[in-house]
C-alpha positions in Angstrom: 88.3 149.5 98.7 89.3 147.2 101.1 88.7 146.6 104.5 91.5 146.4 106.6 92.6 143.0 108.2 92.8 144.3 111.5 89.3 146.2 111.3 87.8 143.5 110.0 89.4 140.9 113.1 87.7 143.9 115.4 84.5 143.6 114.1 84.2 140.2 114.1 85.1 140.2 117.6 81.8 142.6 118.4 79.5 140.8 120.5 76.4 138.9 118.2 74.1 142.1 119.3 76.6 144.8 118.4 77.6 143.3 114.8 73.8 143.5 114.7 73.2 146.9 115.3 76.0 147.9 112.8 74.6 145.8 110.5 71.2 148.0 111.1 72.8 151.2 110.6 75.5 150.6 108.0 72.2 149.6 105.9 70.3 152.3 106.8 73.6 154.4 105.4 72.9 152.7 102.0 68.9 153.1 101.8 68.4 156.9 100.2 64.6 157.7 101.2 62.4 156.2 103.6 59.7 153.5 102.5 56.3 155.6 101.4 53.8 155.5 104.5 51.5 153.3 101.6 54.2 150.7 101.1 55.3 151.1 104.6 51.3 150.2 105.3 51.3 147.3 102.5 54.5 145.5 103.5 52.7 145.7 107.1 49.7 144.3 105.8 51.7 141.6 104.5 53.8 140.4 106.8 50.5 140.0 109.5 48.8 138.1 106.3 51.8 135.6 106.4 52.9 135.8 109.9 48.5 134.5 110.7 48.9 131.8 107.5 52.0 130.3 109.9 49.5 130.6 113.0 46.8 129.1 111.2 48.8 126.1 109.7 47.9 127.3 106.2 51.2 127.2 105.2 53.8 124.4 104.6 57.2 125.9 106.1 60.4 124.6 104.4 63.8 124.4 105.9 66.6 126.6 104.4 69.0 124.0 104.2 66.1 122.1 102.4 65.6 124.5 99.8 69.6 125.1 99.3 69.9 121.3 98.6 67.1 120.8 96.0 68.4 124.5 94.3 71.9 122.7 94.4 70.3 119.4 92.8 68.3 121.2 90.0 71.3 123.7 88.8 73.5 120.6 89.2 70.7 118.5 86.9 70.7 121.3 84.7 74.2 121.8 83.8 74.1 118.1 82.8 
């Protein structure tokens, strides 16, 4: 199905923090059950452990657009 031109022009036209709460809640629509409170707890755990490697410096950070080019580059290379 679709999506109407002219609902889809209104949308766009939301301000950046409303498109982002629909965002929020049309994916909350599409997830069925709520994360288990252990993976809740691991996930948790896990996003400290890298959000503290990034404090510490232990961690070499890599731009998105950096990434996207050399991905671009090696499937280019590989279809060679």
């Amino acid at each position: 199905m679709a999506i109407r031109p002219e609902l889809r022009n209104e949308l766009f036209n939301l301000s950046p923090e409303e498109r982002q709460m629909l965002a929020e809640e049309l994916y909350e629509s599409l997830v069925d059950d709520p994360l288990e409170p252990e993976w809740e707890k691991a996930w948790s755990q896990e996003i400290t452990q890298r959000v503290q490697e990034i404090v510490d410096g232990s961690v070499v950070l890599v731009d998105v657009d950096e990434v996207h080019a050399e991905l671009r580059a090696e499937l280019h290379d590989s279809t060679r």
